[in-house]
C-alpha distance (Angstrom), angle and dihedral (degrees) to the residues before:
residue distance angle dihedral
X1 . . .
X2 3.95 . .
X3 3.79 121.6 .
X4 3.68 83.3 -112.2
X5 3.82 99.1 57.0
X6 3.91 90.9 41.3
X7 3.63 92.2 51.6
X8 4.08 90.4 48.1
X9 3.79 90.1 52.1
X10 3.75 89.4 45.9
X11 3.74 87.3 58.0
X12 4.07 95.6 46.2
X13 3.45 85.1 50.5
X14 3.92 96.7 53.5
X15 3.14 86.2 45.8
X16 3.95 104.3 56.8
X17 3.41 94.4 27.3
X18 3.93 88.9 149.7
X19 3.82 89.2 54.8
X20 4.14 93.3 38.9
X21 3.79 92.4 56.3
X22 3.51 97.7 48.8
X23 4.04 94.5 44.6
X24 3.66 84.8 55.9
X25 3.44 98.4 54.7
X26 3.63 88.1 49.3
X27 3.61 93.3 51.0
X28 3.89 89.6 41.3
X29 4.45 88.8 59.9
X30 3.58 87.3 45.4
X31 3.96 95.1 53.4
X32 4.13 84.2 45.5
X33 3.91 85.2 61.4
X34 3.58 111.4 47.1
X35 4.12 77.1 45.3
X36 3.21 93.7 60.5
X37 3.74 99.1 25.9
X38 3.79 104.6 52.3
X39 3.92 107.4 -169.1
X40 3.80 110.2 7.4
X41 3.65 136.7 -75.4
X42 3.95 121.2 -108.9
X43 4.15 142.7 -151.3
X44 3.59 112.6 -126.1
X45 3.67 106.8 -105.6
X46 3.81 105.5 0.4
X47 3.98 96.8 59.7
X48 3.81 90.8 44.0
X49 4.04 88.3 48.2
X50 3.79 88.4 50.1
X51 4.31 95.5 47.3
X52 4.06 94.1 45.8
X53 4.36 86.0 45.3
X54 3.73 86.4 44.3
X55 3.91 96.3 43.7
X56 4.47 89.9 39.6
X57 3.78 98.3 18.0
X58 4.14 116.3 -141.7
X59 3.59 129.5 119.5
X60 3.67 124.9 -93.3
X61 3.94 125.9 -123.8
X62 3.83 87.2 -136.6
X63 3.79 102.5 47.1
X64 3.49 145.8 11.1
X65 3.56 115.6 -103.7
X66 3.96 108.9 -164.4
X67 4.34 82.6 125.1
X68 4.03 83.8 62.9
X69 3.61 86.3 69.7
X70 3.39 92.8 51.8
X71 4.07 89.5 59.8
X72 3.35 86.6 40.2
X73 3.70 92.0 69.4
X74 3.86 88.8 45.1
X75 3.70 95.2 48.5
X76 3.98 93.0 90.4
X77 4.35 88.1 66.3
X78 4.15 87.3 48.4
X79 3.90 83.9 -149.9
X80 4.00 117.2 126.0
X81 4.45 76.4 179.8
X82 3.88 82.7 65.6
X83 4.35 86.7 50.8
X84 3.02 98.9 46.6
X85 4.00 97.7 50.3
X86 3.45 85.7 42.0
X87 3.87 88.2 61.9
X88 3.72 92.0 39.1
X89 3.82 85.4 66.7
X90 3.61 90.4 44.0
X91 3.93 86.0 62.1
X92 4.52 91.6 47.8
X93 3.63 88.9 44.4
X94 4.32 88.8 46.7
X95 4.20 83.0 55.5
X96 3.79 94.0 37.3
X97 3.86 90.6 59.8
X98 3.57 98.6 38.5
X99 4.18 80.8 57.3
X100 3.76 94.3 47.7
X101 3.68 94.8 51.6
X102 3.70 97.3 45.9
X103 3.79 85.4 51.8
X104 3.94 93.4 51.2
X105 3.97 82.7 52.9
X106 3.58 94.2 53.1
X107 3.41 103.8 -110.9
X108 3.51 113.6 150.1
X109 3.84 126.7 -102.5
X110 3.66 97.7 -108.0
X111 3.58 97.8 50.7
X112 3.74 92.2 44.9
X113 3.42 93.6 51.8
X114 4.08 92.0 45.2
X115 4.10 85.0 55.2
X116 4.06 90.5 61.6
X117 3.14 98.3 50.3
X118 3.68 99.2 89.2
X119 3.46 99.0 56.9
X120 4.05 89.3 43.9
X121 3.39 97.5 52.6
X122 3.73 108.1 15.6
X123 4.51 95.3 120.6
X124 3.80 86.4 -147.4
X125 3.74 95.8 52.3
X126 4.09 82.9 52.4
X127 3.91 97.5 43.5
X128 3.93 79.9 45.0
X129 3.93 95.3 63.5
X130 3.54 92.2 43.2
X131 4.20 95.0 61.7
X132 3.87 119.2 82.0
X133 4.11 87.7 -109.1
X134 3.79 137.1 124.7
X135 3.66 99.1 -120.8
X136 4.30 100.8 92.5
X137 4.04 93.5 45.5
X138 4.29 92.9 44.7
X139 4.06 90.4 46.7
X140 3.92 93.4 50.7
X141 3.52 95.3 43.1
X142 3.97 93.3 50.7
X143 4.17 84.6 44.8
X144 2.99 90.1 48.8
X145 4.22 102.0 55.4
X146 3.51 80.8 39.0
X147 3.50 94.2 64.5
X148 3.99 84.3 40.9
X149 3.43 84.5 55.5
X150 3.95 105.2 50.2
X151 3.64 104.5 26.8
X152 3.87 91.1 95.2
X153 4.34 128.1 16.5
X154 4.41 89.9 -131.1
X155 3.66 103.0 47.4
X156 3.53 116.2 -164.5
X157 4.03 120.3 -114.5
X158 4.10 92.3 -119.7
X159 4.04 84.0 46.5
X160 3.95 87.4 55.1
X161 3.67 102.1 43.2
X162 4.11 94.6 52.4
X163 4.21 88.4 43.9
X164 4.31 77.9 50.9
X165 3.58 97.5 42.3
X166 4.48 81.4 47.5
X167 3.69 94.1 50.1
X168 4.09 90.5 47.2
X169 3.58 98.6 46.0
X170 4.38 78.7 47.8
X171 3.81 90.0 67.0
X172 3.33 91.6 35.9
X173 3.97 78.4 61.5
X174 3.38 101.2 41.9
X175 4.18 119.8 6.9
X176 4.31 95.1 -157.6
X177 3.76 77.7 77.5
X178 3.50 104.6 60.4
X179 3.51 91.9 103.9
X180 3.32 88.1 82.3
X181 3.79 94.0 68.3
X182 3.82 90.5 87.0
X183 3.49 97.5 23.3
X184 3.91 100.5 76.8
X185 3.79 98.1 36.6
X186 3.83 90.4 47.3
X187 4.07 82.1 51.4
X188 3.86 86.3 54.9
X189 3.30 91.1 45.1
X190 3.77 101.7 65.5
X191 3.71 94.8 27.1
X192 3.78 77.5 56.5
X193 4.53 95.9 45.3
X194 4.23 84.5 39.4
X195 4.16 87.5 50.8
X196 4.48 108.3 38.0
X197 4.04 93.1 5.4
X198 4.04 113.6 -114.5
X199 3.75 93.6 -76.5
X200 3.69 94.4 66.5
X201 4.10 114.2 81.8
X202 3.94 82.5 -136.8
X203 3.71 87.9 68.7
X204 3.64 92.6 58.8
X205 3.98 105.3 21.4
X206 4.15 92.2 91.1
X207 3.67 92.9 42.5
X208 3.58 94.7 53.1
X209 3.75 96.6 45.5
X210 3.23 99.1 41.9
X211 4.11 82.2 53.1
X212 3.66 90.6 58.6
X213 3.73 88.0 47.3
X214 3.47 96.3 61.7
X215 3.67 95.0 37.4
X216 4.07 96.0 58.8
X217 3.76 96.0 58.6
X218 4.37 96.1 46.4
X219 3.76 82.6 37.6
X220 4.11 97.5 49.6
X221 3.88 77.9 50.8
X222 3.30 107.7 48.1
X223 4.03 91.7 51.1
X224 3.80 88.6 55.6
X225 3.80 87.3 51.2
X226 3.40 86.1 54.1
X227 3.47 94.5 51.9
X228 3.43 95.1 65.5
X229 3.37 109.6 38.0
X230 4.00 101.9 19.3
X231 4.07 94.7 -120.0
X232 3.57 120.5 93.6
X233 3.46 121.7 -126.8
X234 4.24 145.4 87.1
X235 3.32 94.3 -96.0
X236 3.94 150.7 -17.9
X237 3.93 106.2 -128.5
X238 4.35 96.6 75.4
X239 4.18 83.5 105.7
X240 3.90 91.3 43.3
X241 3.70 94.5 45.6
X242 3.90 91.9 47.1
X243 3.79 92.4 41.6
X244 3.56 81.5 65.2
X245 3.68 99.2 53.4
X246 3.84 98.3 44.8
X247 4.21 80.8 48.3
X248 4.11 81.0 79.7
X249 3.46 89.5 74.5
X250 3.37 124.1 -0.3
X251 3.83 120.8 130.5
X252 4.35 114.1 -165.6
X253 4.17 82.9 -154.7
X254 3.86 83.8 63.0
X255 3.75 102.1 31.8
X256 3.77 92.7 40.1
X257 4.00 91.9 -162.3
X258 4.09 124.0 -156.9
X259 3.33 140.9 -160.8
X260 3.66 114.9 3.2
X261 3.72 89.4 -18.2
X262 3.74 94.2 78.5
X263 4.21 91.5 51.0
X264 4.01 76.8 70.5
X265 3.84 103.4 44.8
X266 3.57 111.7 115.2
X267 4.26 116.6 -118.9
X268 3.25 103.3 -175.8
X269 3.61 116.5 114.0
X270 4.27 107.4 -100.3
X271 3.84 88.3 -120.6
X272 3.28 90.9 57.0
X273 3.90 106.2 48.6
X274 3.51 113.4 101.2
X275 4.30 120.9 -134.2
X276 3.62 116.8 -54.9
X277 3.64 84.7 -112.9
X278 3.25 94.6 61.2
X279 4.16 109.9 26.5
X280 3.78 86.1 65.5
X281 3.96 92.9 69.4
X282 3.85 91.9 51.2
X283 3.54 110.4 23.1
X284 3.91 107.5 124.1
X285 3.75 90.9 -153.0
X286 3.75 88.3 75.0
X287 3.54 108.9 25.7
X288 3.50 111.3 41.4
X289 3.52 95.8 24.2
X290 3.96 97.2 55.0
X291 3.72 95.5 30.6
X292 3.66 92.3 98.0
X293 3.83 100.0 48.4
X294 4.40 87.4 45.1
X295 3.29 99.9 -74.1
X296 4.22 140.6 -115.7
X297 3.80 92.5 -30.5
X298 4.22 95.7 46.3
X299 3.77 113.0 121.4
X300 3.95 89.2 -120.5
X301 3.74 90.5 45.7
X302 3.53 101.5 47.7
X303 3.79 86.9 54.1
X304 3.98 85.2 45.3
X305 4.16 87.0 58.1
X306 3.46 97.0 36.9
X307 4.03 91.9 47.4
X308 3.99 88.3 50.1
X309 4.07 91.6 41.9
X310 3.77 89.7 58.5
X311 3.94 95.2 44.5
X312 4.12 86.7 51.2
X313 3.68 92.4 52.3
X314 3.96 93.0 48.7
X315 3.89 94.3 49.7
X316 3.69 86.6 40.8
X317 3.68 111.8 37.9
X318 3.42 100.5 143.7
X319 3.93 92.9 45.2
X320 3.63 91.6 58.1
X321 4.22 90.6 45.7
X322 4.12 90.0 55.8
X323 3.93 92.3 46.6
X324 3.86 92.7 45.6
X325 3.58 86.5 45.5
X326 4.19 95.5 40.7
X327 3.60 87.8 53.3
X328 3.78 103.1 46.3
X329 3.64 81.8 53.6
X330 3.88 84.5 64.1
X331 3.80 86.4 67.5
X332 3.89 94.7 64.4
X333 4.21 99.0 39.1
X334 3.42 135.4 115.0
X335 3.28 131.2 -121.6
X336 4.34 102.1 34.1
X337 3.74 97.5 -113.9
X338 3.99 116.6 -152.2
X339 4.01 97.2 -91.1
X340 2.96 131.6 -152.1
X341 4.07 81.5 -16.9
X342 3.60 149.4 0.7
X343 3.79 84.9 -129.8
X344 3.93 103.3 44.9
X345 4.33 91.4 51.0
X346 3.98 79.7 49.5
X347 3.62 93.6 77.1
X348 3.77 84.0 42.8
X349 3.85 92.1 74.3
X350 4.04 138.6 60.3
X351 3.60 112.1 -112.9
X352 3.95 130.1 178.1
X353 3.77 91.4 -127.9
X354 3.74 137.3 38.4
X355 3.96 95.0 -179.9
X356 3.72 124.2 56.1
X357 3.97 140.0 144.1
X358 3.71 85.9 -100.0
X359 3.80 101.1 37.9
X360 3.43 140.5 29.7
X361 4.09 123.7 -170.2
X362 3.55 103.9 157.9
X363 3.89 110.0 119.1
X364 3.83 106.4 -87.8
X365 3.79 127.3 -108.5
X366 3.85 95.1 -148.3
X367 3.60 103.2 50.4
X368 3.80 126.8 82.1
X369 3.98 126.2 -156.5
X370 3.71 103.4 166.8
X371 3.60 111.2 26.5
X372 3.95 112.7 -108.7
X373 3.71 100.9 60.5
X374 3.97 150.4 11.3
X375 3.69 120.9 -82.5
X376 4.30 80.5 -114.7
X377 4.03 92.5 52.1
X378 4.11 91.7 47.7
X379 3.18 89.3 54.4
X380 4.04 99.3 47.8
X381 4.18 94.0 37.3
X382 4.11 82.2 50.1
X383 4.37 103.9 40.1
X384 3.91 90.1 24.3
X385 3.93 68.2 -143.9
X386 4.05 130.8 115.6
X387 4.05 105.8 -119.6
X388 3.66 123.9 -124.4
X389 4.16 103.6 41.2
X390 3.59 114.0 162.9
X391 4.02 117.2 -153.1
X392 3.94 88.0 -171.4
X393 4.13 94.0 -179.0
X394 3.97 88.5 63.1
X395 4.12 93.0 26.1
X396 3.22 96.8 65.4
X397 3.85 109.5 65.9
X398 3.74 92.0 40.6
X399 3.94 86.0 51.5
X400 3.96 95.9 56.5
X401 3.67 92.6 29.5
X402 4.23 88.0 65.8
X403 3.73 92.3 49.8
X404 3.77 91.5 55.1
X405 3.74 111.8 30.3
X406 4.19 113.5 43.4
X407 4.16 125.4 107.0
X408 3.20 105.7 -73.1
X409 3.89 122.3 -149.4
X410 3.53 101.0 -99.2
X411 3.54 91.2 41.6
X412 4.24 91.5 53.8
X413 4.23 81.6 53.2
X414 3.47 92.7 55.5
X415 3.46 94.4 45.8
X416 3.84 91.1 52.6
X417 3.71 91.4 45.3
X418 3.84 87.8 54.3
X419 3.89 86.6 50.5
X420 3.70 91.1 61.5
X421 4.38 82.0 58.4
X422 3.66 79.2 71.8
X423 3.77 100.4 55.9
X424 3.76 98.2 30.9
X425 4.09 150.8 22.1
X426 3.65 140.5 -159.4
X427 3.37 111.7 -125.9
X428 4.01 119.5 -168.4
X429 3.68 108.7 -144.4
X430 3.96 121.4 -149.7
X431 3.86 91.7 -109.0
X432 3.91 109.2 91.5
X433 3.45 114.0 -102.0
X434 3.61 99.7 10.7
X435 4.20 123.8 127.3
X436 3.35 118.1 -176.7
X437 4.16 122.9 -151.2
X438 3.99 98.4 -142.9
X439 3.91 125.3 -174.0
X440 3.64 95.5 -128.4
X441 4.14 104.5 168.0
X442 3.41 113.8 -155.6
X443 3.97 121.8 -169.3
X444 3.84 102.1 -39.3
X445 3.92 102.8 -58.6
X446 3.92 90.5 143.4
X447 3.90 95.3 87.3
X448 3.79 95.3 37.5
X449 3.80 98.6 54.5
X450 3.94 97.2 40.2
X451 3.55 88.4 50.0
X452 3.56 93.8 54.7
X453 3.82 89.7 49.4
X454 3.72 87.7 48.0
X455 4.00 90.2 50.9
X456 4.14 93.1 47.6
X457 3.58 99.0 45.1
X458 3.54 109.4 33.7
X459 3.64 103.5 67.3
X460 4.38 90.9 43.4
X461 4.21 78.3 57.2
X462 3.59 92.7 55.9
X463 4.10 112.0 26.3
X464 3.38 113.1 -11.1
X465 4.17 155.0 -70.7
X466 3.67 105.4 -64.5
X467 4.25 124.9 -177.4
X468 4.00 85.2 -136.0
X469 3.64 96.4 44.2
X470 3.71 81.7 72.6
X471 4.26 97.2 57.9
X472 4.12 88.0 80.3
X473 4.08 93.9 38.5
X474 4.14 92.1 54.7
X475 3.88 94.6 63.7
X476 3.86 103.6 44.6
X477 4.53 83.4 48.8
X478 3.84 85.5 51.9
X479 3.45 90.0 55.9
X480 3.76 101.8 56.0
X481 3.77 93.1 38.6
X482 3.76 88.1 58.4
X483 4.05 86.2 43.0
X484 4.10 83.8 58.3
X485 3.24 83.2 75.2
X486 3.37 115.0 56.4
X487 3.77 120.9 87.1
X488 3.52 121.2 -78.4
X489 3.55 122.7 -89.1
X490 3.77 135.5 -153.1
X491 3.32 124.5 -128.5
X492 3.55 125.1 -117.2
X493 3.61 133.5 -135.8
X494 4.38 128.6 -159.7
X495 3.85 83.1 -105.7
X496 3.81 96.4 56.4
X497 4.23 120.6 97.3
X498 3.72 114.7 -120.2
X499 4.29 102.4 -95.9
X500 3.79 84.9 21.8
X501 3.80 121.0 150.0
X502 3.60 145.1 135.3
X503 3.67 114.0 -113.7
X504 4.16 89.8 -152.2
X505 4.49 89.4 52.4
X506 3.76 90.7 38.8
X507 3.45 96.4 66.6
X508 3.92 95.3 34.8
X509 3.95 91.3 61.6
X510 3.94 84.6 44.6
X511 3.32 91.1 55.0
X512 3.82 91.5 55.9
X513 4.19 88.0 52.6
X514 3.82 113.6 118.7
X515 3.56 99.2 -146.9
X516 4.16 128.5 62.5
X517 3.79 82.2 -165.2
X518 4.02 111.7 142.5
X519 3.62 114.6 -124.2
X520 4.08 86.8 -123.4
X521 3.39 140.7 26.3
């Protein structure tokens, strides 16, 4: 590094020094893990089902695998230490941009700082970036277009096709996501109507891009899928998955299924059906009763499932509302409970050994996910690395600090509550005992916080609540609480001059903001 560059980074530095100190620390746990982790950590099934796709690439009937590709590229360095740093970055540069664009909006350095520190500190996040999973690479490439996205009010076309082509390749990554393929265009889309008015192309030219963007990458997909097993698609298990959420409640008296729909009813009385999470991987109704037509994941099956899923929800509509709702509640309680299993939040934790007399969690030598090898040979022909190695010295700390420090429930409400500061204030009006609900935009928290309500409830609407489905929600709720702090905004209209604003309605929206903070400090 020249003097030059040194002595510029010396000056960022000094001046974030808030925002330096706690990046460091966050790089300083991650350095503890791979320490003490040598390798990387892994998810029954879904890592071993991303190494065998990387090492003989194809898609998979049960998931998509667009993060395959990414290990794919990898594969020539045979070093899952090289992944999982590479992912550890992923998570500083996630924090680094959430700082950047709550600095652009004027939010001061304290509070911007304060906003990253979930996802720098957060022991989950870290153990998170360490496993062979999707969840790292789909969160930076969605922060990423967002930051695309927001960093300037008239985007260019070029800008919104590569933030399109991210979000894609994102589903491609992980498919609980792919609501985002019409949230961020649709967000272009009235940003664009609110900025030229809907007659003007400029008002839709971003959208649309951006909409082609995220179509080529799902679409590039969904033709190889099809080239393998002639249906086109990302996957076959969206019927098994939402089986398995409508299995929380459905009742065959109510439902009164036919036909083939009634082979996959579930009998077992509600109290004693186990989470969705879980059921799925035992439930007789579709294992051993599907197995001999090609089981859950089948074409005909999954349409079977799906078919039955949807029928469930209409007789039951209000018993799939309360068990959305129940377990979205999940997200926000205190103490973590052991959902859907004691053995699935397992893998969710450091621990100083993976082999013992009375557990074993090193991949398994007998077990194939990807035809061609063993879950235990993927992983050795991949790492060139024995699993499961234990540096206790630096495995330690990291291990107690997770169970202490991590966003607590409460905390994640609070954060989401603070989110809504972004999107609107209470504003007392002279008249006694009047409160007025104001839209009082502030930076560009809309996108942020609707995408992190997007992220949290759409995969509890369709499978089920899930500790890690929260890793990718945390960052994007970060975001708009920090953007509740920025100084309100008005909104502009196609008739309005660039730098345009009424002295007299500035300050009546600021006087609606719900922070004094100062936009430096």
């Amino acid at each position: 590094m020249s003097a030059a560059r040194l002595q510029r980074l010396k000056t960022l530095v000094r001046e974030h020094k808030l925002f330096s100190a706690a990046l460091a620390v966050g790089a300083f746990l991650r350095l503890l893990t791979v320490l003490g982790y040598p390798g990387a950590l892994w998810f029954a099934g879904d890592s071993y089902v991303y190494l065998g796709a990387a090492l003989r690439p194809q898609p998979n009937l049960s998931k998509a695998t667009g993060y395959s590709l990414f290990l794919r590229a990898l594969l020539p360095f045979h070093s899952l230490t090289l992944v999982v740093v590479l992912q550890h970055l992923m998570g500083l540069a996630v924090a680094v941009m959430i700082y950047v664009l709550l600095r652009r909006n004027n939010v001061s350095k304290l509070w911007s700082t304060v906003a990253t520190l979930p996802v720098l500190l957060d022991g989950y996040m870290i153990e998170d970036e360490h496993l062979i999973m999707a969840e790292a690479l789909f969160t930076f490439l969605l922060m990423l277009a967002t930051l695309m996205l927001l960093w300037r009010r008239d985007i260019k076309w070029w800008t919104a096709l590569i933030a399109g082509l991210l979000v894609g390749y994102a589903v491609d990554v992980r498919t609980e996501g792919a609501v985002v393929l019409v949230l961020f265009p649709l967000f272009l889309l009235i940003r664009g109507w609110m900025t030229h008015g809907w007659k003007h192309l400029s008002g839709w030219l971003a959208a649309v891009v951006m909409a082609i963007g995220c179509v080529i990458p799902v679409g590039a997909y969904a033709g190889w899928f099809h080239s393998r097993t002639g249906h086109y698609g990302v996957s076959e298990a969206t019927g098994f998955y939402l089986w398995g959420r409508v299995s929380s409640f459905a009742d065959c008296a109510v439902i009164k299924p036919t036909g083939r729909e009634a082979l996959v009813c579930p009998t077992q009385p509600l109290t004693k059906r186990t989470p969705p999470g879980n059921f799925i991987w035992h439930a007789p109704e579709v294992h051993t009763n599907l197995n001999s037509t090609g089981g859950p994941v089948d074409p005909t099956n999954n349409q079977l499932l799906t078919d039955f899923a949807i029928h469930a929800i209409e007789a039951q509509p209000l018993g799939y509302v309360k068990t959305v709702v129940k377990n979205t509640m999940l997200s926000f309680g205190f103490p973590r409970i052991a959902y859907p299993g004691g053995g699935t939040v397992y893998y969710y934790s450091f621990h100083l050994t993976y082999k013992s007399p009375h557990r074993n969690l090193l991949p398994p030598n007998n077990h194939v996910w990807i035809k061609g090898g063993t879950a235990y040979q993927d992983w050795l022909s991949y790492g060139h690395q024995a699993p499961g190695r234990v540096i206790n010295v630096f495995a330690a700390p990291i291990a107690v600090y997770q169970r202490l420090v991590f966003t607590y429930g409460p905390l994640l409400a609070l954060i989401f509550l603070v989110g809504l500061g972004g999107l609107f204030s209470l504003r007392l009006s002279r008249r006694p005992r009047e409160i007025r609900l104001r839209w009082a935009p502030r930076g560009t928290s809309m996108l942020p916080w609707v995408t992190a309500v997007a992220l949290l409830i759409t995969p509890i609407a369709i499978a089920d609540f899930d500790y890690r489905y929260l890793l990718p929600v945390i960052p994007f709720a970060c975001l708009a609480a920090g953007l509740g702090f920025a100084p309100a905004k008005r909104r502009t209209g196609p008739q309005d001059g660039a730098g345009d604003q009424s002295p007299v309605l500035a300050q009546e929206i600021d006087s609606g903001a719900t922070s004094g903070v100062p936009t430096s400090s």
